[in-house]
N, C-alpha and C positions, 0 to 999 in steps of 0.2 A: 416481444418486448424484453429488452436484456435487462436482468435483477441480479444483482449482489448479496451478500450477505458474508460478513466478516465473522470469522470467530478467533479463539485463542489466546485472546487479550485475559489479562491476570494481573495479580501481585507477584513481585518478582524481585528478589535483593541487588542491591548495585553490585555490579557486574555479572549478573547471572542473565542467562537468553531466554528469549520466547519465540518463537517462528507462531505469527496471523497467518491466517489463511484467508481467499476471497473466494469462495463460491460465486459463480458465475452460470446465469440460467439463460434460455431463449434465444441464445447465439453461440458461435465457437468465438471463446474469447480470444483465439489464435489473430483476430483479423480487426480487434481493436486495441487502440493503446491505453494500456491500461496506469493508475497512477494510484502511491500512499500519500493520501496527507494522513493529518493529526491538526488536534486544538488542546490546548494546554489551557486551562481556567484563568480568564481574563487576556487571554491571548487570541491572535487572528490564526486561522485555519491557514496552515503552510503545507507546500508539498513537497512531499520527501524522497520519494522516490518514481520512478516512470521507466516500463516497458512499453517499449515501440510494437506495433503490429508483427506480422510476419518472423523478420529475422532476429527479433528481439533484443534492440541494441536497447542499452539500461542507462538512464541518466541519473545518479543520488546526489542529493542537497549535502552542501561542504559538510555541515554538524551532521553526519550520521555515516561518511564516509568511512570506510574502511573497517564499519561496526556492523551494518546491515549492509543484505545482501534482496535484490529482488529478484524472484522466479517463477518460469510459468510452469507448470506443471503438461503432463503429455492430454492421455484421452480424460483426464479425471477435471478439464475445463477448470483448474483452479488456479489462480496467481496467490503467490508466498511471498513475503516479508519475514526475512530472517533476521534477528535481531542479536547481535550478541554483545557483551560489555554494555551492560546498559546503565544506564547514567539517573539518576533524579530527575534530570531538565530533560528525560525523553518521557516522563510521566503526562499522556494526554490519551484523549478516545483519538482513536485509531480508524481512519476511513477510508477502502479501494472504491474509485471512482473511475466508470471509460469515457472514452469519447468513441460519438460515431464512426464509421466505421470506413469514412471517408476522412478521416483524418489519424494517419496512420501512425507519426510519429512522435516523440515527447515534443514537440515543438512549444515553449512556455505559454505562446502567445494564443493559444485555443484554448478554449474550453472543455470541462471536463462535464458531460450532459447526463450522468447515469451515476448515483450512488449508494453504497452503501448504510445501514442504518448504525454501523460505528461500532466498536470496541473499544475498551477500555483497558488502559495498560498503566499498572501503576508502581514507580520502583523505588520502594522503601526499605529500610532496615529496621 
């Protein structure tokens, strides 16, 4: 059974970085694709970022482009979310989620079946 577990989430000044982490158990994460949301208080749970299985092509959502960064790690089975310039409206818990592992790529239209229990990122001054 594949289990997640996010850490790294903090308080953090606008524009300063945090890189999450997603521990990754009971599978090689190598071979599913894996995906950041977040929920912001009184907001829907959006996804932010998605690595594809295998050759890890990376899909990020327009508001977070060019600020975060996602990555799998080698034998250490962990996918990163690097975050940097961070903004107030990126303040939300923080979630890596996969999908089986028959379904390889960021594709929007599947589901994401395994998640994390969340971090929390909060970016104040």
């Amino acid at each position: 059974q594949l289990q997640l577990v996010e850490s790294g989430g903090g308080l953090v000044q606008p524009g300063g970085s945090l890189r999450l982490s997603c521990a990754a158990s009971g599978v090689n994460v190598i071979w599913h694709a894996i995906g950041w949301f977040r929920q912001a208080p009184g907001k829907e749970r959006e996804e932010i970022a998605c690595i594809s299985a295998g050759s890890g092509v990376t899909r990020l959502e327009e508001s977070v482009k060019g600020r975060f960064t996602i990555s799998r790690g080698g034998v250490d089975n962990m996918i990163y979310l690097q975050m940097n310039d961070l903004k107030p409206e990126d303040t939300a818990v923080y979630y890596c989620a996969a999908r089986d592992n028959y379904r390889t790529t960021c594709d929007p239209q599947y589901e994401f079946n395994y998640w994390g229990q969340g971090t929390q990122v909060t970016v104040s001054s």
